[in-house]
C-alpha positions in Angstrom: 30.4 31.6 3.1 29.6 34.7 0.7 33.6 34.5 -0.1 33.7 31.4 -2.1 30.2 32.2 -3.6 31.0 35.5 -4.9 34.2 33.7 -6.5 31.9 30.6 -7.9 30.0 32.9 -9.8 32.3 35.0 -10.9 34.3 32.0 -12.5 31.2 30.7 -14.0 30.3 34.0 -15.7 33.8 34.2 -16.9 33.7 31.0 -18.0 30.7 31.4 -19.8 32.1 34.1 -21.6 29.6 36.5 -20.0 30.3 40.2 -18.9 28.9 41.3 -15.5 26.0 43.7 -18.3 24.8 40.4 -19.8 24.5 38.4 -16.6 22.2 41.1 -15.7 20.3 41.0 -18.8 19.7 37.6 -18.5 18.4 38.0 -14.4 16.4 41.0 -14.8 18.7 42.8 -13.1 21.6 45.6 -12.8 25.3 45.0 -13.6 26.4 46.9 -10.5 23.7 43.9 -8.3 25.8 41.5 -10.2 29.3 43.2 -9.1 28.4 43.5 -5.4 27.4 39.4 -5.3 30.5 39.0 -7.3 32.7 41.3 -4.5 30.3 39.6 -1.4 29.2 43.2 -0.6 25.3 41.3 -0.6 24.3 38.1 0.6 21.9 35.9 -1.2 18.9 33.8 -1.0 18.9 30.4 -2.0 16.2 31.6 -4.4 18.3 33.6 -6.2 21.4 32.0 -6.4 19.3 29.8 -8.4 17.8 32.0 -10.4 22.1 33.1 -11.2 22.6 29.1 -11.7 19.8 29.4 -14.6 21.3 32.3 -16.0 25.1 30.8 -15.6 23.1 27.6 -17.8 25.0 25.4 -14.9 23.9 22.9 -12.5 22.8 24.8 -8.9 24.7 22.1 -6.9 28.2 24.1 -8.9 27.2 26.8 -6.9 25.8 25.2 -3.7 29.3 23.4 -3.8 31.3 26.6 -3.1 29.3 26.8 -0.1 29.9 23.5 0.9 33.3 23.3 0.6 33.9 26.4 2.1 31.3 25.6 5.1 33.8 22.5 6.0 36.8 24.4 5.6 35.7 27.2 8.0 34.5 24.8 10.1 37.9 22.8 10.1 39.6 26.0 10.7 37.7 27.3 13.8 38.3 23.7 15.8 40.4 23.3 18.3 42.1 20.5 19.8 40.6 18.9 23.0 41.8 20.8 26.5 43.2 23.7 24.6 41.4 27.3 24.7 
């Protein structure tokens, strides 16, 4: 799950032109915080990946999405046909 998050916001930031110092203006934070989400080296409440959706200026459900998708995919990946071990 952290995978695709930490790759979700990192394209949003990009996209919104932002370095990984100004994302962490805007969140009250540090830019190396910002570089572990980014890399998946923390895991993060729901609380503040919204606070990061605010600071992004996008829609929460952009970033929910990457968990989504990737949710299904893992969850494709791991099933196994009936009768086989």
């Amino acid at each position: 799950m952290t995978l695709e998050i930490g790759k979700a916001i990192r394209h949003h930031r990009v996209a919104a032109g932002l370095s990984q110092e100004e994302l962490s203006e805007r969140m009250d934070t540090t830019r190396q915080y910002i570089s572990d989400i980014e890399r998946n080296n923390k895991v993060i409440s729901v609380e503040t990946l919204i606070k990061l959706a605010q600071a992004l200026e996008v829609p929460a459900e952009d970033l929910f999405q990457a968990i989504l998708v990737h949710s299904k995919l893992f969850t494709k990946s791991t099933q196994r046909p009936l009768g086989v071990a």
